[in-house]
Every structure is written in C-alpha cells, then in structure tokens.
N, C-alpha and C positions, 0 to 999 in steps of 0.2 A: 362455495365449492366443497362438497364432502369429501372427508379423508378418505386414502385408498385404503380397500377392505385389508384385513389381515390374511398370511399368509398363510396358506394349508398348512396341516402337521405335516414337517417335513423337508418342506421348503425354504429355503433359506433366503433373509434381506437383502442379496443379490437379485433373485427371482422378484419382487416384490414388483408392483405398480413403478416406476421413476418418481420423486419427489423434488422439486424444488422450491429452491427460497420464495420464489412467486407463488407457486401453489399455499405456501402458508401465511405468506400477506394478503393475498387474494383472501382468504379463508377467517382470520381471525384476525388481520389489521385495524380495518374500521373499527371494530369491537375495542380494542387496546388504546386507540387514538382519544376515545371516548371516555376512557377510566384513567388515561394517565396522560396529566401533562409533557405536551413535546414539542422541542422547539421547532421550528422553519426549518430547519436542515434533516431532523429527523422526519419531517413529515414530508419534507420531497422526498425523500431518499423512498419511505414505502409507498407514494403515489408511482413514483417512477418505477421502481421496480415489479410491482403490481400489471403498470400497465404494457412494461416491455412485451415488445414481437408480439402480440394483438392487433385487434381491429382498434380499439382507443387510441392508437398511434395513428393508428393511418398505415397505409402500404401500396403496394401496387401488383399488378395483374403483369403475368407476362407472360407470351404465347411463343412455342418452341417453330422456327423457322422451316423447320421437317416437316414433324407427322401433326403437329399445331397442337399438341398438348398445352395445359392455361397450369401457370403455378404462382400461388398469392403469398407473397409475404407482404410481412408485418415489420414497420419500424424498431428496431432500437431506443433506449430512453438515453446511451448513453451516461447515464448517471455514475458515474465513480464507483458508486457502493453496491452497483449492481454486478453480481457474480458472471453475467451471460456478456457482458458488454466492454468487457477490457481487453480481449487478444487483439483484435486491430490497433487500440491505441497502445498496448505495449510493442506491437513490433516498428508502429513507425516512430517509436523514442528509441529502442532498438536500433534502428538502421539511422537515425543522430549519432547514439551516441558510438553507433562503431566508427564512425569516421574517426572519433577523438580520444579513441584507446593508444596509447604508446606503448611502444618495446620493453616494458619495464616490469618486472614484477607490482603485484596490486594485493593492499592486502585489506580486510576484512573487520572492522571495530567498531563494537557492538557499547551504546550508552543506555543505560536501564535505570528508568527512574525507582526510587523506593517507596512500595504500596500505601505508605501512609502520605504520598502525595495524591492518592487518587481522588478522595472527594474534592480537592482543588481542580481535578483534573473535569472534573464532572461537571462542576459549576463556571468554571471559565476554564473553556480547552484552548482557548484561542491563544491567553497568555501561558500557559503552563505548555503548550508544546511549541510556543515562538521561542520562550526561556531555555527548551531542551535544544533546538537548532543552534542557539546562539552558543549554548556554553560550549555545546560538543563541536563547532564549528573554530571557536577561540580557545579548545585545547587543544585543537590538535594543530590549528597553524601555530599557537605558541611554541608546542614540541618542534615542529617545522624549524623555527626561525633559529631556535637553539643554538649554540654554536657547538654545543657539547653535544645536540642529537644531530643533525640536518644545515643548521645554517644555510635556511633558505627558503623560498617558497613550496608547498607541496601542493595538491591538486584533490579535489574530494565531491562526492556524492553522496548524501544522506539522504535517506529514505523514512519517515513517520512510521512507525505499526504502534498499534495498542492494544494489541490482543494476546489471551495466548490460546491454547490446542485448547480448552475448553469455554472457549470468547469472555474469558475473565478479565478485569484490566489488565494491563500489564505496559505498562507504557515505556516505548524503547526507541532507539534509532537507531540504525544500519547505517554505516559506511563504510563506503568502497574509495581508498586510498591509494592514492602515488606511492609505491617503494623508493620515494628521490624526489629532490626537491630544486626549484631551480635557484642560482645562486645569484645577491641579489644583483642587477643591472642585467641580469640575463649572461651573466659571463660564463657558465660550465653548467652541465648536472652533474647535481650532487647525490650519486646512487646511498640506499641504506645497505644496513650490514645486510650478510645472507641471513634471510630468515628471520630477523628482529626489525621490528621497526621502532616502539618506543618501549618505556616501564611500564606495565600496568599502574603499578603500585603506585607510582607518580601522574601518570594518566589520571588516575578514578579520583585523588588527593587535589588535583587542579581542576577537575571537571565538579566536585560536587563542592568547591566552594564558590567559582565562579558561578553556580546554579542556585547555590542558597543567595548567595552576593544579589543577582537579580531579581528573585524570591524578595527579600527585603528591601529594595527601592521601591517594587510593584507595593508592598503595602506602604511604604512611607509615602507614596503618590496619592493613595486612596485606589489604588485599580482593583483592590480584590476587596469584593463585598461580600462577607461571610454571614451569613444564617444558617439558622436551623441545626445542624450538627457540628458546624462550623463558627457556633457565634459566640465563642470563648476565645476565638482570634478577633474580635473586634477594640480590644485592650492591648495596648501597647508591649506591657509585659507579661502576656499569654503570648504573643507572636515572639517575643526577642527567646521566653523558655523553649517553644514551639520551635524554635530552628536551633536550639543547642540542640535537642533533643534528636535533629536531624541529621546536623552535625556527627553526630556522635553513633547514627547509625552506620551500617554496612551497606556502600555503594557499587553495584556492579560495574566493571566497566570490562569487557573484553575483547582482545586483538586475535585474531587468529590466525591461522601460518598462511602466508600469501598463495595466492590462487594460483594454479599450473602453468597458464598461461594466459593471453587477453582471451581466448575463446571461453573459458572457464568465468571470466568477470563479466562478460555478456549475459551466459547462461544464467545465473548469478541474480545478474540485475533482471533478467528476463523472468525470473521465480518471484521475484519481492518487488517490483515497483508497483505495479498497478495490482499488486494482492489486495482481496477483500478479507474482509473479517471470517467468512466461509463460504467454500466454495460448495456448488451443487456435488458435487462426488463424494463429498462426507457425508450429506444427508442419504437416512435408510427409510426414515419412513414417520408417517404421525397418525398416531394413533390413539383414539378416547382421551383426544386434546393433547397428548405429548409429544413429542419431537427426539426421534434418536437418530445421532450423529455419531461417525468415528473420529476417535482424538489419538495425536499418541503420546504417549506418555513419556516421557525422556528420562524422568527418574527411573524408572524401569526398562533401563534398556531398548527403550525406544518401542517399545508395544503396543501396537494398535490397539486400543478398546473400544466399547461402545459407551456413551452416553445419552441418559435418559430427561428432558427436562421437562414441566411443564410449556407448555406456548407461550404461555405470560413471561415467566421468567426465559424461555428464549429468546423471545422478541429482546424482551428488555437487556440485555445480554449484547443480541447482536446492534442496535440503535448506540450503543454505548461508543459504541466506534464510526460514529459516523460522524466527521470532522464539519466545523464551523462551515456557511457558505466562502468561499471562495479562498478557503485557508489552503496553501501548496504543500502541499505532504514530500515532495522530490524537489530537493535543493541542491547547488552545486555552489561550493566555496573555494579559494585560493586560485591555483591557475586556472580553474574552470568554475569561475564566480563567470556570469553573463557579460559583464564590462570587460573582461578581457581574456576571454577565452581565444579568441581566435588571434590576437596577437601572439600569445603566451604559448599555445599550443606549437603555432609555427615556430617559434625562436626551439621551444623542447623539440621539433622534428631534425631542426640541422644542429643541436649538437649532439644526439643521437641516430643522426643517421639514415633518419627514415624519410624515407620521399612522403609528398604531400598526397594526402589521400585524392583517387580522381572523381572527379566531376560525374555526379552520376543524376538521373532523372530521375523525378520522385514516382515509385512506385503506387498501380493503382491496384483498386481494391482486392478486383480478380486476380492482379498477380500475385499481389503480397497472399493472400488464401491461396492459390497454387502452391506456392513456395512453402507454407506451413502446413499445411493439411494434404496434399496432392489432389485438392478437388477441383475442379473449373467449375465454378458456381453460375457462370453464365451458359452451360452445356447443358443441355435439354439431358434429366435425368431417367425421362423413358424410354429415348431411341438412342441418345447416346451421341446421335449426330448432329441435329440443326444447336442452332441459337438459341439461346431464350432473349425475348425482347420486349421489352415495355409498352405496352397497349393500355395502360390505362391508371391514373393514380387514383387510391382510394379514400378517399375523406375519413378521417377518423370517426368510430361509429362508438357512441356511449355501450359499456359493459352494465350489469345486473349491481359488478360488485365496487362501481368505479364511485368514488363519494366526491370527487371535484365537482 
C-alpha cells in the first residue's frame, strides 16, 4: 500500500489522507518481520491487526428491509493490541465492573518500574511484569492490614502499561484503590483519612524491595537467562552488585488525590484498561518511510508536539509493548481478587448501606453502540428507515499484502 501523498502548501495534517496503524503494517510489516526477529506474540499482533475489517477476515453482506440497499462488512481480529478493536470490550468490562464500585472514595496509585529494568523487561516480560503485579499488589494490601494505616482488607485494580507519549518503555501499573478497608471477619468499614490514603515514601521503600526481593529468587531459580548485553548477569556477583546498584536508585511510586466520585473511577478505568500503545488519532501521516505522531509532553506543560520516526524504528517502538500470549494485563486483588469478590463486596454493601446492585440483562451489541456513539448500526444508513439484515456470510478472501 503506498503512502498517502503529501499535503499542499498550506494544508495542514488534519486535512491530510486518515492514517492508521494497519495502513502502516499492511505497508512495511512483512518487510520488518523479515529483518528482525519476533516472537509469536509480536507476529500475531501485526498479522491481526493488518488484517482487521477486511475481506481476510471474512464478513457479511446485509441488505436494508426498505429501499434494499447491500452494506458489507468486514470482521474484527479482536486482537488486544489492535487500536480499532477495544470499545466494545472495554464497555462490557465497564458495565462489570460498575456493578462493583462502592460509596467510597477511590483513589489512584501509580508503580513505575526503573528504566535500567527495561532490557530485562524485553527479554522476559512475562516475569518482570508478573514480579511488577505481585510487589504492587503485596504493598499495598500490606498498607491495608496496617494497624497503624487501615487495619484491614482493602479492594484494587491494576492495570499493566508500558509505554509512554513517545512508545518508549516505560513500564508502570495503574491502580485504582478502596479509600477503606474492610475489618478483619467482616465486622465494620474501615474508612481512610479525607484525602490521604498511605506515605509515599514508605509505599515506594516496601514496593522496590519486595520487587528486587523477587528479582533475586527469579535468578537464584535459574528463570532469567541473560545474553548478549545482559551477560555480565550470568555471575553471581554481577547480579548481587546489579541489585544494590537498584537498590540504591530512585523508585517512582505515586498516589494521587482520590477520584470525585465512582462516576469519575469508571471514566478513569474506561481511559486505561483496554489502551493500546497508540492509538489511530495521534497518527498524521507517513511519509518517504517515516511516521509522524502527536505526543504530549508533560514536562512541558503538557504540550502537544509532533513526532517524527523512521517506520523501522516505529514499528520496533510500538511491538515493544505488545504483551506475552495470554499474559492478563487487568488484575483485581484484595476484596476484589476473583475468589471472593462477590462474598466481600455484599458483606462491604450492608455496612455501608448500599442496596445490592439490580439484576440487569446483558446488553447486545447494537445496544451497547447506541448507548456510546448514538448510532443504530443495524439502521439502513441510506433511508434511515428499514433494517439491515444478514443475507449472506462472506469467506475470508486472501489480500496482495497478507503473508499467512
């Protein structure tokens, strides 16, 4: 697929052709795949997203009930790391998790790995971001249990990213936290102070030793095989220097003022869970093989810029974040760990007060798109009146640029 021309004097990269992330996997993937080794997980992630809403999917024909207009689409790959494919699955996690928001304040704590963990991060993501779930999971119910913070269970969601505004690593975890905790046997809530939930300083102090802590069993096991720019950790005492050395760095960790209300930790979790590495609305355009995107800059006051990259190094950029197969990026600990969410949640409705959410049916495709877009996708888009209706499904038909 050739890149779209450049724009007049004059016209600006709003006016431009539309680019997205498929047009540039379609475009120069194969080529990439070919010069650089990538694993299973990278190599679905650009077949799938290549061959989303195309004929290589498959699709179906459907003819409007009225005036009998014929309108074809194309399957979804679904794929996770596909930018076009996550609004349906983020609102029916969405409409989960609003059943199991409580009256409480919820507040926001951010754990950020330090960049000199990244080529570990590269080489085995599986463990380095199981090790980031675990530490930040077991400091903050430790805070929890506290007698001197919480004394008692708290409730959380954490969410994987690894990116940041210009798909550099950046490896971090989101959680969205109980302002209160329940006390243990279930006898009270225990609300936090207005506004404070724990110390930082003591947060980031227990979180980056419990994270070195499991850093060093993984190599005392033998789990991290170190080559190549990494194989001065193959010696005992290069890893034991190598984690003072870590030790002794600057660990981010931070809490932020609790969310307005639960419509606010919706919203919230509606922004970050199912976020890709980038989405098609930062792309402007590629041109003579490069790729400009907008980022924004946070050191600078938050400033939209542009960015200009080769294709190579974007690709290799965006693949960087594209998790293990079947690794879960959205985990839920403490009162909303999977084993006992629905016990834990009812006991926290009656001594706060809150009736039990109601019984609702699970919404279907067209509604839930009604509800978020105002479109009827099943409404004949030329008369406006009939149905559209299924007449025909279509066999996935091989593309020029599909290498399966």
């Amino acid at each position: 697929m050739a890149p779209p021309p450049a724009a007049p004097a004059g016209v600006g990269a709003a006016r431009m052709a539309r680019v997205e992330l498929a047009d540039i996997v379609r475009a120069h993937g194969a080529a990439y795949q070919r010069a650089h080794p990538l694993c299973r997980a990278q190599c679905r992630a650009l077949r799938a997203i290549a061959r989303c809403r195309t004929a290589a999917l498959g699709g179906h024909r459907a003819v409007c009930t009225a005036c009998g207009a014929e309108r074809i689409t194309y399957n979804s790959c679904r794929n996770r790391h596909c930018p076009k494919c996550q609004r349906v699955a983020t609102e029916r996690w969405l409409a989960a998790r609003r059943r199991e928001v409580l009256p409480i304040p919820y507040f926001h704590v951010v754990f950020t790995l330090p960049h000199t963990l990244n080529p570990l991060a590269q080489s085995h993501p599986r463990l380095i971001y199981q090790l980031l779930f675990q530490a930040a999971a077991s400091t903050l119910t430790r805070f929890g249990r506290d007698r001197r913070q919480l004394g008692g269970d708290l409730g959380g969601t954490a969410v994987l990213h690894t990116w940041g505004q210009t798909l550099t690593q950046h490896v971090h975890v989101h959680c969205v936290v109980t302002g209160g905790a329940l006390a243990p046997a279930g006898a009270r809530w225990i609300p936090a102070r207005p506004g404070f939930l724990f110390p930082v300083r003591a947060l980031t102090k227990v979180f980056r030793g419990r994270y070195l802590a499991g850093l060093r069993r993984a190599f005392d096991r033998g789990e991290l095989h170190c080559t190549g720019g990494l194989a001065a950790l193959a010696e005992p005492a290069a890893v034991a220097a190598w984690l003072d050395e870590l030790r002794q760095q600057a660990w981010v960790v931070y809490c932020k003022p609790p969310f307005a209300g639960p419509e606010h930790v919706l919203a919230y979790l509606g922004r970050y869970t199912h976020r890709v590495a980038l989405s098609n609305d930062r792309l402007l355009a590629v041109l003579d093989g490069r790729v400009r995107f907008r980022w924004r800059d946070y050191a600078d006051g938050d400033r939209v810029k542009v960015m200009e990259l080769e294709v190579d190094e974007f690709l290799r950029r965006f693949l960087l974040h594209v998790v293990p197969d079947g690794f879960v990026r959205i985990r839920h600990f403490g009162l909303l760990a999977n084993r006992r969410r629905a016990a834990a949640l009812a006991q926290c409705r009656v001594l706060l007060r809150q009736p039990p959410p109601p019984v609702e049916l699970p919404e279907t495709v067209r509604d839930l798109m009604l509800r978020v877009t105002g479109l009827d996708i099943e409404r004949c888009p030329v008369c406006q009146q009939g149905l559209l209706r299924q007449v025909e499904r279509l066999a996935p038909a091989p593309a020029a640029w599909d290498t399966s």
